[in-house]
N, CA, C and O atoms as CSV, one atom per row, in Angstrom:
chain,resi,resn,atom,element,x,y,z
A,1,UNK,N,N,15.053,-18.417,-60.839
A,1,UNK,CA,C,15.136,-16.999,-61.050
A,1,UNK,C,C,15.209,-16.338,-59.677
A,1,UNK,O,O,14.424,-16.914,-58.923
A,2,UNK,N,N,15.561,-15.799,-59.348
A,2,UNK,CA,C,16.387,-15.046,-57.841
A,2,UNK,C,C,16.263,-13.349,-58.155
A,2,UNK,O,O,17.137,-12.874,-58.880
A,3,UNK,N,N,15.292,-12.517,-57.670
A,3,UNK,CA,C,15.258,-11.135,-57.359
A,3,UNK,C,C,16.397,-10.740,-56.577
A,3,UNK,O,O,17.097,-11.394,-55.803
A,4,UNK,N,N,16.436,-9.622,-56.910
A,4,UNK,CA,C,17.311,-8.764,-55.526
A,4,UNK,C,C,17.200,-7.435,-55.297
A,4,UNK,O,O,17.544,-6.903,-56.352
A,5,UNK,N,N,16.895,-6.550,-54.461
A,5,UNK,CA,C,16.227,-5.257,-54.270
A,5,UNK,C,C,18.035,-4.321,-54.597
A,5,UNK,O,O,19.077,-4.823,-55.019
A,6,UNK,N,N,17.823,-3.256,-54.297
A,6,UNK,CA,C,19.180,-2.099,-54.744
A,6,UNK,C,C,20.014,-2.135,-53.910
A,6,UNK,O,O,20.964,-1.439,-54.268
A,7,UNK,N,N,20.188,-2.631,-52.869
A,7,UNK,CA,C,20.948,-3.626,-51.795
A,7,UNK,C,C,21.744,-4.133,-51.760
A,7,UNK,O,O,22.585,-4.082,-50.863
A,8,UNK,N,N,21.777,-5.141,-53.208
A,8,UNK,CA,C,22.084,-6.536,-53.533
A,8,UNK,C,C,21.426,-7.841,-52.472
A,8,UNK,O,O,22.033,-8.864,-52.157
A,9,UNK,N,N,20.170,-7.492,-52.097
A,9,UNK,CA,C,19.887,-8.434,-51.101
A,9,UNK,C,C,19.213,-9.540,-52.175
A,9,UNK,O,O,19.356,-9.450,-53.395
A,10,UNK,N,N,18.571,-10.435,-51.601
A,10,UNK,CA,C,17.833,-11.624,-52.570
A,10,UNK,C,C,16.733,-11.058,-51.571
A,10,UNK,O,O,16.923,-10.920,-50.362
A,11,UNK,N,N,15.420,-10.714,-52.323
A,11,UNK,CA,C,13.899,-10.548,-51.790
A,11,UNK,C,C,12.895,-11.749,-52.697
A,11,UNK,O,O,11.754,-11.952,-52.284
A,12,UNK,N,N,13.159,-12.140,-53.337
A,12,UNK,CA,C,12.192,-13.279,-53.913
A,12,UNK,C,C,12.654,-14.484,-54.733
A,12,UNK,O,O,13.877,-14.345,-54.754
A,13,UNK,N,N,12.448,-15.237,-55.202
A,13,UNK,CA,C,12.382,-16.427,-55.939
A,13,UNK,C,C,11.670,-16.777,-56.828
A,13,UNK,O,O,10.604,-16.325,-56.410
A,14,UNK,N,N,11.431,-17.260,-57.781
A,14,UNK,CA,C,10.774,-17.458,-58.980
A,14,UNK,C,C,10.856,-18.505,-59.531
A,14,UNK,O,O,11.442,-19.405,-58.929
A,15,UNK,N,N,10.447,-18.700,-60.522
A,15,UNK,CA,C,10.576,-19.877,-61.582
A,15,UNK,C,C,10.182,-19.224,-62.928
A,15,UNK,O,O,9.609,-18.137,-63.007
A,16,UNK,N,N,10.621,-20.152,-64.193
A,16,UNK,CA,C,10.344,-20.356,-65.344
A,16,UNK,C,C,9.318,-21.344,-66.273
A,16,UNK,O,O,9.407,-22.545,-66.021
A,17,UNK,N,N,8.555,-21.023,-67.103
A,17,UNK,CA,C,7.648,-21.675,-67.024
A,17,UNK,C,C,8.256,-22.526,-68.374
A,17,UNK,O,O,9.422,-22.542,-68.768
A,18,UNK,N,N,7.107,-23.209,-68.934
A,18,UNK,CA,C,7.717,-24.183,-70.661
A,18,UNK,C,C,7.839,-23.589,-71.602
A,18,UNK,O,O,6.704,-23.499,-72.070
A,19,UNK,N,N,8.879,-22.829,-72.560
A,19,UNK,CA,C,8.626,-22.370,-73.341
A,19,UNK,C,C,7.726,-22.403,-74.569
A,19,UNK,O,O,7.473,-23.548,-74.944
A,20,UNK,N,N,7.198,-21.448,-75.265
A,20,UNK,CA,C,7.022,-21.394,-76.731
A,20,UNK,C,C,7.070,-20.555,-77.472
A,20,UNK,O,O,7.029,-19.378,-77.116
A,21,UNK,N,N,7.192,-21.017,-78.992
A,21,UNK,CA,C,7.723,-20.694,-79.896
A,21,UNK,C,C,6.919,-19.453,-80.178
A,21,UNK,O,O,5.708,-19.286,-80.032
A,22,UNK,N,N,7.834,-18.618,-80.610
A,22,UNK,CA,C,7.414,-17.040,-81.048
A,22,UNK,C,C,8.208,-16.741,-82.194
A,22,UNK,O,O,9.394,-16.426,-82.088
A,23,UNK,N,N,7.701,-16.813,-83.121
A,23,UNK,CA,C,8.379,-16.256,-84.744
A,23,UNK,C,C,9.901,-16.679,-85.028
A,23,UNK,O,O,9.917,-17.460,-85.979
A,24,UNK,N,N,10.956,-16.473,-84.613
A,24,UNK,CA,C,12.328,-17.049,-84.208
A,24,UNK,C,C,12.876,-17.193,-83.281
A,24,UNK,O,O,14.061,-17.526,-83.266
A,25,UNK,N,N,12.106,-16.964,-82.137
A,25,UNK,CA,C,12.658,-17.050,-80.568
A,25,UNK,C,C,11.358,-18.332,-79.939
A,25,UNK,O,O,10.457,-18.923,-80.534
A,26,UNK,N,N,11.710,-18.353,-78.838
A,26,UNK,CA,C,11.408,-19.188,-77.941
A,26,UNK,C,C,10.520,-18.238,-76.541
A,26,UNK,O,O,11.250,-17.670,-75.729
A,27,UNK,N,N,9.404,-18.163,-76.412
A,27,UNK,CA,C,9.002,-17.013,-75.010
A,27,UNK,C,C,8.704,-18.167,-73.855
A,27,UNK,O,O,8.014,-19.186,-73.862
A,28,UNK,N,N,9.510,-17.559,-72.903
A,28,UNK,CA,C,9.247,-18.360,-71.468
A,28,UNK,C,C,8.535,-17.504,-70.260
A,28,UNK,O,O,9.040,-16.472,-69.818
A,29,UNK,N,N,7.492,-17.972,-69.854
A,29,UNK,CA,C,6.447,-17.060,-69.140
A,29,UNK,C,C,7.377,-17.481,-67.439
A,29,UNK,O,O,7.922,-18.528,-67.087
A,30,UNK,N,N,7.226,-16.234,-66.765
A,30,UNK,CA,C,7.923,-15.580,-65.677
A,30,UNK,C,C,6.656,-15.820,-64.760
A,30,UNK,O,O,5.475,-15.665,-65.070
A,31,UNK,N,N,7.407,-16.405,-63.069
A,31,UNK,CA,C,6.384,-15.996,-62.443
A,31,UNK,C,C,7.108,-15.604,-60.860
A,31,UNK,O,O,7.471,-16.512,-60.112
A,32,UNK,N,N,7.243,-14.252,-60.516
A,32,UNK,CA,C,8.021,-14.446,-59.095
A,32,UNK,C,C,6.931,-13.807,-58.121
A,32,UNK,O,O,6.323,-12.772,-58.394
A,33,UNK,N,N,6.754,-14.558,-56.936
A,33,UNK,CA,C,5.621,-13.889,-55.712
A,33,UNK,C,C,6.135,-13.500,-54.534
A,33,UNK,O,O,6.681,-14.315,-53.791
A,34,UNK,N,N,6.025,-12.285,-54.246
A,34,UNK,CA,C,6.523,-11.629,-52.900
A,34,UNK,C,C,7.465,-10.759,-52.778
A,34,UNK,O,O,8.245,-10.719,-51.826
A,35,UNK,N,N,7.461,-10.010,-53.721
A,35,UNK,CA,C,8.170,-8.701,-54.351
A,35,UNK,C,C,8.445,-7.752,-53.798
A,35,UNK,O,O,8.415,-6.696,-54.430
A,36,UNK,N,N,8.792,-7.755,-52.504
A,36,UNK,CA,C,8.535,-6.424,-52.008
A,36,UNK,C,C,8.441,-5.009,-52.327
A,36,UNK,O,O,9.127,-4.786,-53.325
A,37,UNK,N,N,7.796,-3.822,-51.828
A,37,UNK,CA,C,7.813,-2.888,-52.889
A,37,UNK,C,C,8.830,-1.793,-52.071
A,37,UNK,O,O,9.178,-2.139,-50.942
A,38,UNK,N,N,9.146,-0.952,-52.405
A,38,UNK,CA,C,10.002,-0.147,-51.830
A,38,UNK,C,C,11.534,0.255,-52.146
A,38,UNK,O,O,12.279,1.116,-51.676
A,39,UNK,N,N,11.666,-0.594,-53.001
A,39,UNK,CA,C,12.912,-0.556,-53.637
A,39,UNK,C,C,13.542,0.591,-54.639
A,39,UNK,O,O,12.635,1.255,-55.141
A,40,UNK,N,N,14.525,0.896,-54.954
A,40,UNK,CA,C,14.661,2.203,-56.131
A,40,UNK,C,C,14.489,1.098,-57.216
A,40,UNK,O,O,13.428,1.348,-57.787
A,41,UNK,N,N,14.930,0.247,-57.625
A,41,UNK,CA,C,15.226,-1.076,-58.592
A,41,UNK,C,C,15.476,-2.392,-58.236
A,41,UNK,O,O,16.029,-2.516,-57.144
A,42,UNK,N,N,15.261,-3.270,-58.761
A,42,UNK,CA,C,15.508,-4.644,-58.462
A,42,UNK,C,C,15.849,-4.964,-59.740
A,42,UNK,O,O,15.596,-4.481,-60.843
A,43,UNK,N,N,16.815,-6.380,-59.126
A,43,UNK,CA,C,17.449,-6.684,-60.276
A,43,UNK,C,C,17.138,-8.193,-61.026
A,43,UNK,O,O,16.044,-8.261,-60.466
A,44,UNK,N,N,17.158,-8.748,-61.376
A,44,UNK,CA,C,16.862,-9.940,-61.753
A,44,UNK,C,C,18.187,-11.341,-62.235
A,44,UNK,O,O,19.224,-11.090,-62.849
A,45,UNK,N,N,17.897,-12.306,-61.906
A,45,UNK,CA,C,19.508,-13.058,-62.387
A,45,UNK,C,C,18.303,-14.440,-62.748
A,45,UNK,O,O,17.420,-14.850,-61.994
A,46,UNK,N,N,18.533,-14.771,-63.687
A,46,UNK,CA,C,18.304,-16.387,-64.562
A,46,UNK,C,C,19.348,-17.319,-64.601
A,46,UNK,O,O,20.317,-17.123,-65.335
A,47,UNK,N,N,19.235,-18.551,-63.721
A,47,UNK,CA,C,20.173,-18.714,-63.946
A,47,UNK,C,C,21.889,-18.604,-63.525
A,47,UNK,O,O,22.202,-18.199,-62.406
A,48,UNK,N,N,22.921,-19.000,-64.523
A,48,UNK,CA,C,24.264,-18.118,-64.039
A,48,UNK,C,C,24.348,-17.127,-65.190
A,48,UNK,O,O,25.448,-17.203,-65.739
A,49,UNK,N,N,23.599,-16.292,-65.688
A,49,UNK,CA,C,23.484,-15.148,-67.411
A,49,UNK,C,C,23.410,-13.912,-66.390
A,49,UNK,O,O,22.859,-12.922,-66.872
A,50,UNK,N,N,23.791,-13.805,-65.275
A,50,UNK,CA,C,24.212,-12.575,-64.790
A,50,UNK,C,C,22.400,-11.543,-64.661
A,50,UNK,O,O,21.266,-11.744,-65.095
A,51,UNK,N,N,23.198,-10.254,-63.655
A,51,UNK,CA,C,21.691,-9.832,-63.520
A,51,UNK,C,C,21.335,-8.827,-64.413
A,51,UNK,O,O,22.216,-8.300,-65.092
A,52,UNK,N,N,19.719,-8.351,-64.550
A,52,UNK,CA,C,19.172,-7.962,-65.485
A,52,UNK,C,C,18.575,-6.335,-64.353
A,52,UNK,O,O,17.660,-6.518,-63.550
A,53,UNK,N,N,18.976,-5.462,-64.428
A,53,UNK,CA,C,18.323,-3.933,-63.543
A,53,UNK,C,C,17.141,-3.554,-64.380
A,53,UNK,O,O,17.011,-3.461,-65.600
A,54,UNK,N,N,16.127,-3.317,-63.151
A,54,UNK,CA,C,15.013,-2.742,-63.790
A,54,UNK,C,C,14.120,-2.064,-62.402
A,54,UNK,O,O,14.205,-2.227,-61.185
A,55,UNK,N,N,13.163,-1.157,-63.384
A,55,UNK,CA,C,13.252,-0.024,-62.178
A,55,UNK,C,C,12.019,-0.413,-61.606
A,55,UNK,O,O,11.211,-1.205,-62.090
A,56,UNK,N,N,11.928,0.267,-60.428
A,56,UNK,CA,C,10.734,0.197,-59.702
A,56,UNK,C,C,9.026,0.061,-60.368
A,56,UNK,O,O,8.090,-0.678,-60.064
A,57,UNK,N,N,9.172,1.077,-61.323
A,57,UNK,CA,C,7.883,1.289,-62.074
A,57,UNK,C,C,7.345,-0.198,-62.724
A,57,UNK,O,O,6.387,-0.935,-62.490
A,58,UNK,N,N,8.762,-0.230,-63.885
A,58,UNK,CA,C,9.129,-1.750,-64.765
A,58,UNK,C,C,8.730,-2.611,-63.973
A,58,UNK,O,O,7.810,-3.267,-64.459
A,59,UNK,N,N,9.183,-3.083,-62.348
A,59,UNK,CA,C,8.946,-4.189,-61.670
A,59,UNK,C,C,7.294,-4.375,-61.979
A,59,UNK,O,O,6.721,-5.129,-62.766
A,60,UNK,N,N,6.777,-3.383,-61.042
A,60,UNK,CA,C,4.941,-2.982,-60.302
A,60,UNK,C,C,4.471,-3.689,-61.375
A,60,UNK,O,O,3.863,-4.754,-61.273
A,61,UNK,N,N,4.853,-2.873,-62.878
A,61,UNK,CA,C,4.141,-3.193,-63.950
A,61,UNK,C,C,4.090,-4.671,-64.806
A,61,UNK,O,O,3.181,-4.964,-65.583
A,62,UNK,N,N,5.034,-5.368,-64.555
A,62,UNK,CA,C,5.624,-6.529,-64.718
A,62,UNK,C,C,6.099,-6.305,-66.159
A,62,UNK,O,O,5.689,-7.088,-67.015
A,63,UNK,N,N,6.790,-5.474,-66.451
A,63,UNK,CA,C,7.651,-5.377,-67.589
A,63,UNK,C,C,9.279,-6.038,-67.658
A,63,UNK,O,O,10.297,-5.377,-67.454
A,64,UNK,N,N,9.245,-7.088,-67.901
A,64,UNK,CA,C,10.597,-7.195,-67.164
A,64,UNK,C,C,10.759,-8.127,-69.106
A,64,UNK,O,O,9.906,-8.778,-69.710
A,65,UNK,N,N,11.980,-7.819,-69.454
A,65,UNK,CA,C,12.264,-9.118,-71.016
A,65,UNK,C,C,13.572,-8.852,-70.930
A,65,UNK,O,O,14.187,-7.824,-70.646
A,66,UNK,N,N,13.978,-10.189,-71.286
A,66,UNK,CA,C,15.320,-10.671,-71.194
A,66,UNK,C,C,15.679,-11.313,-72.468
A,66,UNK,O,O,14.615,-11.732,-72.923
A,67,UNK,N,N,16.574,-11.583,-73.222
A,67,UNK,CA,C,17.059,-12.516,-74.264
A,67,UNK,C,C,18.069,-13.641,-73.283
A,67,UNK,O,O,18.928,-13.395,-72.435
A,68,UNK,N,N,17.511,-15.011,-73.847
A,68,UNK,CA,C,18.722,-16.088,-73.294
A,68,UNK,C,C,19.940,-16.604,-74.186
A,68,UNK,O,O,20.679,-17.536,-73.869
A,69,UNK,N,N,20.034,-15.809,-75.411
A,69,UNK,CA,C,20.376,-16.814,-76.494
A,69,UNK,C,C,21.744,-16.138,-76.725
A,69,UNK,O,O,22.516,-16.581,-77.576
């Protein structure tokens, strides 16, 4: 998982954790460290599924959900 601040720079790295099962989906727990703050938005990319924008607040708060399917 690869961050990127409003830039398009790469500011962090991440991983994915093992999924499990949630009612008809699959939930995979997120973990990225070193986030810098200052950004208007950062974006998120999984993967090659293209990136995911989310705002400054969303980041802080760790609101971030994605569908892979």
């Amino acid at each position: 998982m690869t961050v990127y601040d409003s830039a398009g720079k790469v500011v962090a790295t991440g991983f994915i954790g093992t999924g499990k099962p949630k009612s008809a989906a699959c939930v995979f727990p997120l973990s990225v460290a070193g986030v810098p703050e200052g950004s208007k938005f950062y974006q998120v990319e999984i993967s090659h599924r293209g990136k995911i924008t989310v705002s400054s607040a969303e980041a802080k708060a760790g609101k971030f959900a994605a569908s892979l399917g």
